[in-house]
Structure formats: C-alpha cells, structure tokens
N, C-alpha and C positions, 0 to 999 in steps of 0.2 A: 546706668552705671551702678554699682554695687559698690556697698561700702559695710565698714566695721557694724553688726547689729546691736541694739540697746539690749543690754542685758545689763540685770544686777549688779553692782562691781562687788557683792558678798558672796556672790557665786565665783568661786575662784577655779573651779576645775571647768571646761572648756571642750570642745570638741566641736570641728570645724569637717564637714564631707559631701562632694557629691551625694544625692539620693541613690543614683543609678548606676548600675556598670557592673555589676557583678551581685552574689549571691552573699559575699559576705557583705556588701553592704544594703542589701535588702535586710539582714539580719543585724545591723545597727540601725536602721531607719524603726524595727520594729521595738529594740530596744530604748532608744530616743521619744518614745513615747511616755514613758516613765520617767522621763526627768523635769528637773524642773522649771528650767525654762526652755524653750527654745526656737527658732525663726528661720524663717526659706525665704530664701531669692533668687529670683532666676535669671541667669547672665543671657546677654546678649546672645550667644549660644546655643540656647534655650535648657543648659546643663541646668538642675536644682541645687544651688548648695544649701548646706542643711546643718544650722549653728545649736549647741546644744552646749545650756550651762547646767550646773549641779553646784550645791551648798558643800563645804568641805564633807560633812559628815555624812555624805551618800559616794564614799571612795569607793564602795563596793560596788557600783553600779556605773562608774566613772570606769571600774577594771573591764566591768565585765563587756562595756561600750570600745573600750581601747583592742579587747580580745575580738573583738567582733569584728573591726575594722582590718585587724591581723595584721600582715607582712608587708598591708602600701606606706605602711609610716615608713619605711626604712628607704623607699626608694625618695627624689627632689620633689618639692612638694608641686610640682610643674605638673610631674608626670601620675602623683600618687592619688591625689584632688582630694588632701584631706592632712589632718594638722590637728595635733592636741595637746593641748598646752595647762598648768596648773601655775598658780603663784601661789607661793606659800608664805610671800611677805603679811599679805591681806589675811591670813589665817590665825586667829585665835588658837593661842596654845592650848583653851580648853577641845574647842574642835577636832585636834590631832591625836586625840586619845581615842582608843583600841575601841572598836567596833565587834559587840559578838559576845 
C-alpha cells in the first residue's frame, strides 16, 4: 500500500511523478536529483512514483521540474501519473522575495 511520504512540512513546493513512461520524465527524474528532499514507492504495479520536495526559495528549480514534466499536468491526474502542488500558506514573506 502506498501512502502520503514524510517530507519536511517547510518544504512547501512538491511534486509528485511516475519515474517512467516517457522521455520527459526521464528528464525530471534527472532533474529531481537536485532537490531537496525526495522518496520513491513502488505500487503494486510495479510503476515508481517519485515525491520531490523543495524549500520556497529553490522556485527556480521547482519551474524548471514543472517544465520538465510538460503537458501531463493538464490531463486527470489518473491518466497524467503525476501532480504538483505549492502552499504558500506555510511560506514566509521573507522566502517570496525575487531570486536573481
């Protein structure tokens, strides 16, 4: 059984993806390696899912993971196997200042 993975709750930027199934997500799996936390499980299945968190102030790398992922967010997250999420409740107004 699979369930929600421990991650930091100050890591508020997220991303949730299959490993496999295509080319752009071999190019977030490689990206996902740069962040800063993140956990695999493997379902029944045997599909990888592949949970990736980041500290507000790594938005650049939170984009460049969402870019990576491309056009499956838009389809039901049934069919896309993948999901990414930010709370900006949990985020310090100093954190949301401009990067660069």
């Amino acid at each position: 059984m699979m369930s929600y993975p421990e991650l930091p709750d100050d890591m508020t930027h997220r991303a949730h993806f299959l490993e496999s199934g295509s080319l752009k997500r071999d190019k977030a799996v490689a990206i996902a390696a740069y962040a800063d936390a993140h956990a695999r499980q493997t379902a029944p299945n045997g599909n990888v899912l592949l949970s990736v968190a980041l500290y507000p102030q790594n938005v650049r790398l939170f984009e460049r993971l969402v870019e990576a992922v491309g056009d499956i967010l838009s389809l039901p997250f049934g069919k896309k196997g993948a999901s990414m999420e930010t709370d900006r409740r949990r985020c310090k107004p100093e954190s949301r200042k401009m990067i660069g």
